[in-house]
C-alpha positions in Angstrom: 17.9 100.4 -34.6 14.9 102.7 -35.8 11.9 102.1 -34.1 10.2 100.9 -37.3 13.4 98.3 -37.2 12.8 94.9 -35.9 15.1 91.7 -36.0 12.1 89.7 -35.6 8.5 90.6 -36.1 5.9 88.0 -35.1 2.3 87.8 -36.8 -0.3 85.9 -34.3 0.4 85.8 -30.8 -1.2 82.4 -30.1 0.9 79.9 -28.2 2.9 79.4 -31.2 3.5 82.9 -31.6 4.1 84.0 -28.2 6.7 81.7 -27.3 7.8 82.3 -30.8 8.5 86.0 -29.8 9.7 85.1 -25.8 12.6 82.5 -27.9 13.6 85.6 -30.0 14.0 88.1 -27.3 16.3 85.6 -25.1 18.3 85.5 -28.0 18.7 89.3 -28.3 16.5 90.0 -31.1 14.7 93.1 -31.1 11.5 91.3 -31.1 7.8 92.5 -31.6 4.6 90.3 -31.9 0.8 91.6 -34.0 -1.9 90.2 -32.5 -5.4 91.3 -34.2 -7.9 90.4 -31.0 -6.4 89.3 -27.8 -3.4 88.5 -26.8 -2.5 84.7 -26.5 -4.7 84.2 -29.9 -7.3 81.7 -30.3 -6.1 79.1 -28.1 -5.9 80.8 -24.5 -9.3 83.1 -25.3 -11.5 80.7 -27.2 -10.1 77.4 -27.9 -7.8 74.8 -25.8 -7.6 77.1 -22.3 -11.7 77.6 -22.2 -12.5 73.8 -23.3 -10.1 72.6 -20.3 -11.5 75.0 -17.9 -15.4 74.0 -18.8 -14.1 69.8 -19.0 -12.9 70.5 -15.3 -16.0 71.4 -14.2 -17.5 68.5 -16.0 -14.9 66.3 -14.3 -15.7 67.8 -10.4 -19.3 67.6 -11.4 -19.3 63.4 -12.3 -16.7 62.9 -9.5 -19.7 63.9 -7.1 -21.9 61.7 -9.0 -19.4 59.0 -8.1 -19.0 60.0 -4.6 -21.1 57.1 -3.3 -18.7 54.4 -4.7 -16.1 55.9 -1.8 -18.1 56.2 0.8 -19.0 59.5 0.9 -23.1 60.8 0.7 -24.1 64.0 -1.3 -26.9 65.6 -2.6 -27.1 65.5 -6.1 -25.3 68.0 -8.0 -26.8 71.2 -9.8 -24.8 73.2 -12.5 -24.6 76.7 -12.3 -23.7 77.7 -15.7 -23.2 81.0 -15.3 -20.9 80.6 -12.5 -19.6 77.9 -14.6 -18.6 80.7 -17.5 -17.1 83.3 -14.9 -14.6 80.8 -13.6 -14.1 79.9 -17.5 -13.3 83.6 -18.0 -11.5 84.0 -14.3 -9.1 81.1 -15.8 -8.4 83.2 -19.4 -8.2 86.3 -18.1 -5.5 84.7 -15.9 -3.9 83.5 -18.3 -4.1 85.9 -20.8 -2.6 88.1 -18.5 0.3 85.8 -17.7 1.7 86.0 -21.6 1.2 89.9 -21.5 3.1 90.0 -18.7 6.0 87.2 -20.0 5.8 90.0 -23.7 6.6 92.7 -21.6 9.3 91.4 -19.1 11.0 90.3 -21.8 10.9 93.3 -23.7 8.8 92.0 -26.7 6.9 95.3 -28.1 3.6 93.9 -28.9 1.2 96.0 -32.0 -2.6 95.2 -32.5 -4.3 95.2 -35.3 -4.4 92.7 -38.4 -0.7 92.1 -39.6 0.2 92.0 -43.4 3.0 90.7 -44.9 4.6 92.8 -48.1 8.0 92.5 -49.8 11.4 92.2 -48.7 10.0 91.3 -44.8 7.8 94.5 -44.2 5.1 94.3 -42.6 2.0 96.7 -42.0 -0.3 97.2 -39.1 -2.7 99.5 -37.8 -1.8 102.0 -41.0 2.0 101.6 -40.4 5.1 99.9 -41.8 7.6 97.8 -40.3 10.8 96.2 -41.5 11.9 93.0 -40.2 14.7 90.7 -40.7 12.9 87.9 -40.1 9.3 87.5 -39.6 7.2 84.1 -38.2 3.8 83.6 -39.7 1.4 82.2 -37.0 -2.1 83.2 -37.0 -3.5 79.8 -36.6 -6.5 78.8 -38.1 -10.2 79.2 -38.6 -13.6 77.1 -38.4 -14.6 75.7 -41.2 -18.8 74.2 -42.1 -19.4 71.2 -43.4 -20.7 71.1 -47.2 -23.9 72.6 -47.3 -24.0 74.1 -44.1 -22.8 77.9 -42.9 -22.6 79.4 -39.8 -24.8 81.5 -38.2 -27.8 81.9 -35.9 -28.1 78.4 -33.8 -25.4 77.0 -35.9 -21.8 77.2 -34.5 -18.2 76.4 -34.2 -16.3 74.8 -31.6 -15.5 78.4 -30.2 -18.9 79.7 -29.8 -20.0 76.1 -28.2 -17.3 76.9 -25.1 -19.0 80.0 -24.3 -22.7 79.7 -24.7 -24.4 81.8 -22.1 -27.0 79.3 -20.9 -26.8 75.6 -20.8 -28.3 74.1 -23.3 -31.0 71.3 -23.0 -29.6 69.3 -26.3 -26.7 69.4 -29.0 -25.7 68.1 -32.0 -22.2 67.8 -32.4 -20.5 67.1 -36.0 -17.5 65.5 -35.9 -16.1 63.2 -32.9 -12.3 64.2 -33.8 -10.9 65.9 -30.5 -12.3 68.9 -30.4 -16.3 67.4 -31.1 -15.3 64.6 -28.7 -14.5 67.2 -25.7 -17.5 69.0 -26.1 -20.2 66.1 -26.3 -18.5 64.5 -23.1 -18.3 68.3 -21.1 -21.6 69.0 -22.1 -23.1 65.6 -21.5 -21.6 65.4 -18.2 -22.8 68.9 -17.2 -26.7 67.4 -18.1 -27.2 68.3 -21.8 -28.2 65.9 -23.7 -26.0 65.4 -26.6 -25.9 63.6 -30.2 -22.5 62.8 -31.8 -21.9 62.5 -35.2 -18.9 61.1 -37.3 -19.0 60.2 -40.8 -16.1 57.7 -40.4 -16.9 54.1 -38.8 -15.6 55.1 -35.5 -15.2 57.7 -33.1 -11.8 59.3 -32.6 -10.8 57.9 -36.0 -7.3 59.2 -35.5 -6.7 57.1 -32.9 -5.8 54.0 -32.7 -9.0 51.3 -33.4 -8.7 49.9 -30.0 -8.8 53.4 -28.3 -11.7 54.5 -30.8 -13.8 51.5 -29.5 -13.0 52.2 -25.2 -14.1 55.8 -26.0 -17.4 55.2 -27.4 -18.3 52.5 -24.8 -17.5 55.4 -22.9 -18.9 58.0 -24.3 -22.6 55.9 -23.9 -21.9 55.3 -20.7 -22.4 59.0 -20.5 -25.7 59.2 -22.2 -24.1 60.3 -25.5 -26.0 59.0 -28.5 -23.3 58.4 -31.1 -24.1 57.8 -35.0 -21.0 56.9 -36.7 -20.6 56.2 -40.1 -23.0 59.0 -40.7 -23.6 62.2 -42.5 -25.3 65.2 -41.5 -27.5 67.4 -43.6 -30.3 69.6 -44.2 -28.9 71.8 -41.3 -31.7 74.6 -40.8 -31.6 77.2 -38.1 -34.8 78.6 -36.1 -35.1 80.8 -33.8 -34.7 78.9 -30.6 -33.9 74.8 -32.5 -31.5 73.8 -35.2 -33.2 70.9 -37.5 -31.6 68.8 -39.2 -31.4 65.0 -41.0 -29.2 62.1 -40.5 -29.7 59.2 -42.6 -33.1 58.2 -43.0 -34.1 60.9 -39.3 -34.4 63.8 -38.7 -33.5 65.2 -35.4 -33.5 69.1 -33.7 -31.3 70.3 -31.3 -30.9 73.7 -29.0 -27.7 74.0 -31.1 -25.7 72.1 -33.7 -22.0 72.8 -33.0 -19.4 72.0 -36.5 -16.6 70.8 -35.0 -15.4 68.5 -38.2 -12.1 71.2 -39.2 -10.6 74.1 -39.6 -8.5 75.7 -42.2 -4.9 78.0 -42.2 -6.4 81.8 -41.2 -4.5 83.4 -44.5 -7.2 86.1 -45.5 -5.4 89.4 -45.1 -1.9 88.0 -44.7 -0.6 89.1 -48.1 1.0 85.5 -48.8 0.8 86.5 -52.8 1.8 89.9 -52.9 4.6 88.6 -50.7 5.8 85.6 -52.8 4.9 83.1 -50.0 4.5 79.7 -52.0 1.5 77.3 -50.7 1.4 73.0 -50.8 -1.1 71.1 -52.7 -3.2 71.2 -49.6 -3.2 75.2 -49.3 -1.0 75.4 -46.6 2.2 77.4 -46.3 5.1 75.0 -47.7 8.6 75.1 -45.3 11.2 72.8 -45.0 12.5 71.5 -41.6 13.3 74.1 -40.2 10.0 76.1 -41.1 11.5 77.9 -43.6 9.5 79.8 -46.6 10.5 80.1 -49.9 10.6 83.5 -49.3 14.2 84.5 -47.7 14.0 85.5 -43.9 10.2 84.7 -43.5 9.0 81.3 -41.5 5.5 79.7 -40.8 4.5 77.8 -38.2 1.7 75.9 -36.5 -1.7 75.5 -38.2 -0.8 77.9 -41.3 1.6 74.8 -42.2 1.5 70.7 -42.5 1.3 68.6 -39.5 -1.3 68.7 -36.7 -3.1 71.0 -35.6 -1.7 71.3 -31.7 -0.7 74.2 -29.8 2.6 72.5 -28.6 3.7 71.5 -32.1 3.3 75.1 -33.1 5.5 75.9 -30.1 8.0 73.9 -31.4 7.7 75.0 -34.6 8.4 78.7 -32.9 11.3 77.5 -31.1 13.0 75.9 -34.6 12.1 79.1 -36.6 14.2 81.8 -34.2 16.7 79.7 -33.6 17.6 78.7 -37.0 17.5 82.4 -37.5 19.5 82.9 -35.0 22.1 80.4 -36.7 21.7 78.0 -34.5 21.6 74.7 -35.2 18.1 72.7 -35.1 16.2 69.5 -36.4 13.0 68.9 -38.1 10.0 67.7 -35.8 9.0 64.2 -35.8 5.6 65.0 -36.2 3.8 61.6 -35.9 5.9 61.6 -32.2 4.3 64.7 -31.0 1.9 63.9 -28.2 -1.6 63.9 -28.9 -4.5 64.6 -26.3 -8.1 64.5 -26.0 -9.1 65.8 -22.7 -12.9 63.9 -22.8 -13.7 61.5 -20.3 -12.2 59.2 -20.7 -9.0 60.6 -21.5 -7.6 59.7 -24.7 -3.5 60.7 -25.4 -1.2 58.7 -27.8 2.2 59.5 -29.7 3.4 57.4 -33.0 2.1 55.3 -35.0 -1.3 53.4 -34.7 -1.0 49.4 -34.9 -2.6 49.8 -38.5 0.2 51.9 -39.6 2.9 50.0 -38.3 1.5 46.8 -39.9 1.0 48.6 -43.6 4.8 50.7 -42.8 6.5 46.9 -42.8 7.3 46.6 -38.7 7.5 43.5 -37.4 4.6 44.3 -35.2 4.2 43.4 -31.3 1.6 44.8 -29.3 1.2 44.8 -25.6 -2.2 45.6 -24.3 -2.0 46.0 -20.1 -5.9 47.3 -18.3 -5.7 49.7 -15.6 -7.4 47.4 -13.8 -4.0 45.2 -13.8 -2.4 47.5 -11.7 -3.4 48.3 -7.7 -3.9 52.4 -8.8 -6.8 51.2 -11.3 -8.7 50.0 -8.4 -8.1 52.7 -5.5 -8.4 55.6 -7.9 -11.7 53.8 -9.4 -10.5 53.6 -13.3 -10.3 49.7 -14.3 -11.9 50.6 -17.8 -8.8 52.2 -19.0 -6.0 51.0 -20.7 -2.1 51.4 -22.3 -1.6 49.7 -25.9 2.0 50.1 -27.3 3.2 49.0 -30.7 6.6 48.3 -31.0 9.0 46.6 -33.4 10.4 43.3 -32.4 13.4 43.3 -34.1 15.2 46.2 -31.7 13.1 46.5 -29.4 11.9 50.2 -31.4 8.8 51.5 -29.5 6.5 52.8 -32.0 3.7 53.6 -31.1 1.8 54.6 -27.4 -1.4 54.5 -26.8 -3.5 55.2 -23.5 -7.1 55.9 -22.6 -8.5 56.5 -19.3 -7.6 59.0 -16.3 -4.4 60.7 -16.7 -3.8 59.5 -20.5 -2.8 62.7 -21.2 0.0 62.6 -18.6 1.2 59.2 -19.0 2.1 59.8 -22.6 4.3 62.0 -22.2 6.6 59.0 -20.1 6.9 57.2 -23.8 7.4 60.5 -25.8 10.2 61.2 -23.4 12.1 57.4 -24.1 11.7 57.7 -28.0 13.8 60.7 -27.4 16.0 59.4 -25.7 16.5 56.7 -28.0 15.1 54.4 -25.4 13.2 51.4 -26.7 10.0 49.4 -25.0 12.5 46.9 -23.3 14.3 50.2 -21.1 10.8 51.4 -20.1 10.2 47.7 -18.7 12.8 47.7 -16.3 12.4 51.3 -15.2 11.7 51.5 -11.8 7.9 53.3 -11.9 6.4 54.1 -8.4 3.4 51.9 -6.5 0.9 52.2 -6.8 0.4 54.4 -9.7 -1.2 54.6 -13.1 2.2 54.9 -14.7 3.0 51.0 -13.8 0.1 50.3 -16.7 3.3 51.7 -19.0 5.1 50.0 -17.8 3.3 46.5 -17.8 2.6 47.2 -21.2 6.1 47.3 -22.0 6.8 44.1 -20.1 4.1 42.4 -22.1 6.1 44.0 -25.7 9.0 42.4 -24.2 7.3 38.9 -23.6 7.4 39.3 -19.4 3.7 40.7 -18.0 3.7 40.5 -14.7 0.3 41.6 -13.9 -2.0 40.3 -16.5 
């Protein structure tokens, strides 16, 4: 094959778009990926690996707080931010340097520079041209302001607010989705002192409404001041304060970070000139197994519909090759994806909400358990959190897990794994679950589904 020749040429080498390439190469395509910064895309340099690595710090940091309540005296804590930011970039680079080294053992040829997409599958980068049998489109997305508001100066985007250089003394954060709720409760934690901002009626408004109403308890048990139901505007930046007005306030901050969406990062790609058709929402339309309407070319990830989660793009990678490779595959269940929030507390749920199952037809049972009805609430010191799961009485169909509090975004994963299996809430009541652990909440939440609770 030519060395301009490729089975499969990757655009984006984000999670999506690495394992994208890695799936291809196992299955002996001549694979190569564009990537027009840094290897591993938005997500491992700027986005989910950066947020996690500043959270854990905000996590070690109120576990000393909390030392007392086990017995054990400290000073208190001090945050050294700049140390802070060189473990953040100790855990990229790390990283980083991981996929480069998974492209190149598994012979992916990797080109930088902003990929374009023309006819009949070439593709050109760096002032070259490429032919592809297939090519995967998955550059992810881009940060978006809110009406009235651009970015710039002291206002920024969620990527920007996980590698500020100095600590800030305050923040305004726009938008209590995921991504705004893990930075007001990192930052808060690490001694900022943080407003929150949602112009829904609830935080989290995703989530399910009991979840929504556990976070915010907890995230003003934190010293976050939370204004839901409320619109920000009049966003002026200074030289060293962003003003701003909320209602009938006004308010100023070190830094007012938009974290209230993002759009599909298109510019450049050459979706026209290519023939690439686009939904009503602007996104890249593809069928279930993330094909285009243009033969031989596939999107993933955030270019398409769905959430916006690195995982899901993954998945979407996976589907894409091997359908290509003529395998046989099967659309995503998208509302049974996992979902995480990695604030304090922990928020993680898969399905549908109790709403949604109500207003889809289900006869509806809910089983609510507290971690504090199971021994591990009390010795790890988490009685605040707690598993919801919506099910369907008629089969025993679990539809819906919910779970807030330490290790949400673990446990989840237990329920994803028995919808999969086909499993309903009645076979994850009589598994067997260690003691004591958090994962007997699951299961006593089951139980109470299934009209047995045992602790509660």
């Amino acid at each position: 094959m030519p060395d301009n020749t490729f089975d499969v040429i990757v655009i984006g080498s984000g999670p999506g778009g690495y394992v994208t390439a890695i799936r291809a190469a196992q299955l002996g395509f001549k694979t190569a990926v564009i990537e027009k910064d840094r290897i591993g895309g938005r997500c491992l340099n700027y986005a989910c690996i950066p947020a996690k690595a500043v959270l854990r710090t905000a996590d070690v940091v109120a576990e000393i707080r909390e030392a007392g309540e086990f017995g054990i005296s400290v000073g208190a804590p001090s945050v050294d931010f700049a140390a802070v930011m060189e473990r953040r970039n100790r855990v990229v680079a790390t990283l980083t340097g991981g996929v480069a080294g998974l492209l190149k053992k598994n012979g992916v040829t990797v080109f930088e520079g902003s990929g374009t997409l023309g006819p009949e599958r070439t593709v050109s980068v760096a002032g070259e041209s490429y032919q592809a049998r297939f090519v995967v489109l998955a550059t992810g997305s881009v940060k978006r302001p809110i009406p009235g508001t651009e970015f710039g100066g002291r206002v920024i985007g969620t990527e920007e607010a996980w590698a500020l250089s100095e600590l800030p003394g305050s923040l305004a954060v726009i938008g209590s989705g995921a991504s705004g709720s893990e930075i007001a409760s990192a930052y808060a934690r690490l001694g900022t002192e943080v407003k929150l901002f949602e112009a829904l009626e609830r935080v989290l408004p995703a989530e399910d409404a009991d979840i929504s109403r556990l976070a915010e308890r907890g995230f003003k048990k934190q010293g976050i001041e939370v204004h839901t139901s409320t619109m920000v505007t009049n966003v002026a930046s200074g030289e060293s304060k962003v003003s701003f007005a909320y209602g009938e306030q006004t308010g100023e901050a070190d830094y007012v970070v938009i974290a209230a969406g993002r759009g599909p990062d298109v510019e450049g790609l050459g979706l026209e000139q290519a023939g690439v058709a686009l939904d009503e929402r602007g996104l890249i339309a593809v069928d279930g197994a993330m094909r285009t309407s243009v033969p031989g070319v596939y999107a993933i990830g955030d270019l398409v519909a769905g959430p916006a989660l690195a995982h899901k793009a993954s998945d979407e990678g996976v589907i894409a090759v091997e359908d290509a490779a003529g395998l046989t595959t099967h659309p995503i269940s998208y509302p049974d994806i996992p979902r995480a929030t990695f604030c304090t507390p922990n928020v993680a749920s898969f399905g549908l909400t109790e709403e949604q199952a109500r207003a889809q037809g289900h006869d509806v049972v809910v089983g609510k358990v507290p971690y504090g009805a199971v021994g591990a609430g009390t010795v790890y010191g988490d009685r605040q959190g707690m598993v919801k799961l919506i099910g369907d009485r008629r089969y025993g169909e679990l539809l819906g897990g919910h779970i807030i509090g330490a290790k949400a975004t673990e446990l989840v994963q237990e329920l994803v794994n028995a919808k999969l299996l086909e499993g309903g809430y009645p076979e994850v009541a009589h598994a067997i679950h260690g003691h004591p652990t958090l994962s007997e909440a699951v299961m006593e939440a089951a139980r109470a589904l299934d009209g047995w609770l045992i602790h509660g």
